[in-house]
N, C-alpha and C positions, 0 to 999 in steps of 0.2 A: 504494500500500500504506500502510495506519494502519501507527501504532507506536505501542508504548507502555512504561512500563516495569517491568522483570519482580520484583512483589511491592512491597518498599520500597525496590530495590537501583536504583542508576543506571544500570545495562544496560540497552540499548533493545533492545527484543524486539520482529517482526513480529506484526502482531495474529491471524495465522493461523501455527502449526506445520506445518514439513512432518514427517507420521510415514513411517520408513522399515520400518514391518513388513511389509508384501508386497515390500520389493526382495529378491529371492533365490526364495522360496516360489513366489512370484504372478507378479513383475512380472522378465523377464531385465537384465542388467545393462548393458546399451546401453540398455536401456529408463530402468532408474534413472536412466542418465546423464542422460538427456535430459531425466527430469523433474528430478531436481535442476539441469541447466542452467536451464532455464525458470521454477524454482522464485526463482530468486536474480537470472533478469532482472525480475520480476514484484514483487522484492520481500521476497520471504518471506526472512529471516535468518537463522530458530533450525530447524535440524532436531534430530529427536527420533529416537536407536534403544533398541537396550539388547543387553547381551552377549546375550541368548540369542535373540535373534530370526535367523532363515536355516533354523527348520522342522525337524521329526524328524532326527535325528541328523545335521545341518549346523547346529548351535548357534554362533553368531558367523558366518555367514558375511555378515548384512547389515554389520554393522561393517565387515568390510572390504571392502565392494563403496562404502561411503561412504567411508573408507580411502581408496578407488584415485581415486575422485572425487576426495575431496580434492586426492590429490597430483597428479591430471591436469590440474584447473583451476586452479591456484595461489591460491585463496580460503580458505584456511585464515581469514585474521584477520578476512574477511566475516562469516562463519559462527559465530554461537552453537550450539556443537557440546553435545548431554546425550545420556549413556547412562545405564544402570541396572543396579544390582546387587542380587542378591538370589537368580534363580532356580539349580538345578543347571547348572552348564556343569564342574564335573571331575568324574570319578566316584569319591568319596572323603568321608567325611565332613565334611569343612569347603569340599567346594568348591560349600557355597551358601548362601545368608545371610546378614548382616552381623556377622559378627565380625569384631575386629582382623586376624585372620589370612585370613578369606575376603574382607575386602575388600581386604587386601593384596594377595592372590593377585588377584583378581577385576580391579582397576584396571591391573595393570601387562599383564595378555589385553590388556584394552579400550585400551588406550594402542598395545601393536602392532597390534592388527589396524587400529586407527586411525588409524597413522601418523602422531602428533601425540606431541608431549611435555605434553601439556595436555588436561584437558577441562575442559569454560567450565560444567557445569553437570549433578552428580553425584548420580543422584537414587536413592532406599532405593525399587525396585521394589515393595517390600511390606516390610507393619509384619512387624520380627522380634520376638517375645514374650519370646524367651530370650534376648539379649543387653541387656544393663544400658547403660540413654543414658551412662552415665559412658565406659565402653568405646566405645561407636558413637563418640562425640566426639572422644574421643582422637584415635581411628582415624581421624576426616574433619581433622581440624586438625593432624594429622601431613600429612598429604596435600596440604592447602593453604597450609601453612609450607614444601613442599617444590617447592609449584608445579606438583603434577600436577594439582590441581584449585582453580576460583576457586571456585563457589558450592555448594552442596548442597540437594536436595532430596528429596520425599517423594514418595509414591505409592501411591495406596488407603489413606491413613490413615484413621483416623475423626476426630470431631475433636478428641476425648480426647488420639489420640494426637499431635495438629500443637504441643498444648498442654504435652501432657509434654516435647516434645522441645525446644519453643522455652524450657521454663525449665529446661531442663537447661542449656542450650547458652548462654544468658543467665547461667547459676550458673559456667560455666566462661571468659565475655566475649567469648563466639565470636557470629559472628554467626549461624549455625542457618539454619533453612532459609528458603529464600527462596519456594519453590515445592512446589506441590502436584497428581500431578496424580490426579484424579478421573474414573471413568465418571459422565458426566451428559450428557445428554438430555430430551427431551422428555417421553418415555415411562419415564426413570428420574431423577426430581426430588431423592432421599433427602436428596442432601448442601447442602439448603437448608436443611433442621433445625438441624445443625451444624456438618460440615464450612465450607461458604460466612464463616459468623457467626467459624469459631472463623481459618480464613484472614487473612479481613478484620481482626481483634483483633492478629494477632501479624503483618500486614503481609508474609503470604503470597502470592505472585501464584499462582489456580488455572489451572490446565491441563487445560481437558477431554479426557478421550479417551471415542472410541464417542459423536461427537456425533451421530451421523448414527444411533444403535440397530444397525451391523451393516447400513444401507440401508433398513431399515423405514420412517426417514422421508426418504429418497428416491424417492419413486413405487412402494412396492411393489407398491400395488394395480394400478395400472395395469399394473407390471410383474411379475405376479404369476407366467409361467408360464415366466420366462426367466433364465437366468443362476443366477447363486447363490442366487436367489430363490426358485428350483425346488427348492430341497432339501428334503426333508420336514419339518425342524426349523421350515423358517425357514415354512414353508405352516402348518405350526399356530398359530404368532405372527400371522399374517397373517390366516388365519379369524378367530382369539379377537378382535384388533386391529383388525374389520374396518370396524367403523363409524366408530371413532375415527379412523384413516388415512383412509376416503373422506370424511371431513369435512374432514381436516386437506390431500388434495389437493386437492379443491377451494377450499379459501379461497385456495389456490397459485395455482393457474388465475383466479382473480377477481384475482390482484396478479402476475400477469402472472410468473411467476418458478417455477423451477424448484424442487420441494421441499426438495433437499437443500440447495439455497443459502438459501433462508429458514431454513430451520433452524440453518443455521452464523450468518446475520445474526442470529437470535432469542440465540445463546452471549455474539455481540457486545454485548450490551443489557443483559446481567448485572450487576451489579455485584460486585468484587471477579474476574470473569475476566480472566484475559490475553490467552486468544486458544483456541481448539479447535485441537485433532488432527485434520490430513487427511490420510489415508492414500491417496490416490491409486495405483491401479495402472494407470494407462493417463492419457497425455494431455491425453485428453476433461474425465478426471477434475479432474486440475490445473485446467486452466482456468474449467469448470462454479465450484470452489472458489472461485478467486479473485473472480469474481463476487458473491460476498454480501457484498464490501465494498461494493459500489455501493447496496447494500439498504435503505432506510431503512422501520423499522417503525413507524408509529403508535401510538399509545395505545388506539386502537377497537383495532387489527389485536393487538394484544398484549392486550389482552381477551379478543376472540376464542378465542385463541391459548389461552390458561389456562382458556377454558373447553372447550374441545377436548380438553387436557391438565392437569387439574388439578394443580398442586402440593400440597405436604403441607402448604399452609397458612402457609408460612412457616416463621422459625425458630423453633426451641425455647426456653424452654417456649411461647411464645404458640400457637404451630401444633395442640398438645393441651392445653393448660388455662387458667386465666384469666390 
């Protein structure tokens, strides 16, 4: 397993996430167990949840099935532990968003079902528009004067906001965020424009999630009439997407590798990433992942690769104007 370390911070972070959103929903909890076992023989150090992941009205229940984990493997201080706050989990005005008082409420859930006095790594699920960075700060630097949390992060920012928050956080001599994490893909480039540029500036480590598009660039074509791939939703993406995907497996097939693992080595290659979200619901899964460390991509093959999936040109403004 690579490492490397997360943003500007001294934390060595595995170059691959394990994501824990299908433990509960998808994946049962002997199952979890056994991938976060394999997860942490393998290497992988930072898992990822957030309070509200466990699916329709079982909000929190992944937390504590990583919780029970925790406390059955005695790996607590292996484990770069981050959840996320942001989504509804009370039902009551404040119990969702970051305010001083939801993320009060919000951290001390996430701490029990956690069963940890700590999280290593606290991330804003989503930009909140109506709470003032003076207030969010407070709130995070209460928390990490108090030692419930060491570092903070973002999620779905733009890059506006990585920026407002890091000189907020710099106005108050907090250290701000350290991470970012972002859907990107092959098939969703956006945050090359800014997000990437504005990370990189304020010494952001990014976190891809949805590296894989949802499985589109795991073999959908091939697998086009089986599994979740069968859903109607995901058959329309798959038509539209049709040409691009059987190009993009076959350059697979010529480098001998499975799609979704090139694609996870293609995140490796970025500049300014940490490592992608794998969300593994089975085994197979895990392991398939761990493979695209072995992946080494050429310069032709990553050509290719952008010409298959073009990006938006780069960053902004160069990407639209002179």
């Amino acid at each position: 397993m690579d490492h490397t370390n997360l943003g500007r911070t001294g934390l060595t972070v595995s170059r691959l996430v394990l994501g824990t959103m299908n433990f509960g929903p998808e994946t049962t909890e002997p199952d979890s167990f056994a991938i976060m076992d394999a997860a942490v023989e393998a290497g992988i150090n930072i898992f990822d949840t957030a309070n509200r992941y466990g699916g329709p009205g079982h909000e929190g229940r992944t937390e504590e099935i990583v919780g029970r984990w925790l406390a059955r493997s005695g790996r607590r201080d292996e484990i770069v532990l981050a959840t996320k706050v942001y989504g509804q989990i009370a039902d009551h005005p404040n119990g969702k968003g970051v305010s001083a008082k939801a993320i009060r409420t919000a951290v001390e859930g996430s701490l029990r079902r956690l069963g940890t006095d700590h999280i290593d790594l606290y991330q804003m699920h989503h930009i909140d528009r109506s709470v003032p960075w003076e207030e969010l700060w407070q709130a995070m630097d209460q928390l990490v004067d108090a030692g419930k949390v060491l570092y903070v992060g973002s999620s779905n920012f733009a890059g506006w906001h990585i920026a407002q928050a890091c000189e907020a956080a710099t106005r108050r001599h907090s250290l701000g965020l350290v991470s970012e994490q972002s859907k990107y893909s092959l098939l969703t480039r956006d945050i090359e424009l800014e997000v990437l540029p504005a990370a990189q500036a304020y010494g952001v480590g990014v976190i891809p999630w949805s590296p894989l598009e949802g499985g589109l660039l795991a073999g959908a074509v091939a697998k086009a009439k089986s599994g979740r791939r069968a859903r109607p939703g995901v058959q329309e993406r798959v038509t539209k997407l049709g040409p691009q995907l059987t190009q993009w497996e076959k350059l697979c097939d010529e480098l001998g590798h499975h799609p979704g693992n090139v694609a996870l080595a293609w995140h490796l290659t970025r500049p300014g990433v940490t490592g992608p979200i794998i969300g593994p619901r089975t085994m197979e899964q895990l392991e398939g992942a761990v493979g695209a460390l072995r992946i080494r991509l050429t310069k032709d093959v990553l050509a290719r690769i952008d010409e298959i999936f073009p990006g938006p040109g780069g960053p902004a403004p160069e990407a639209y104007a002179w």
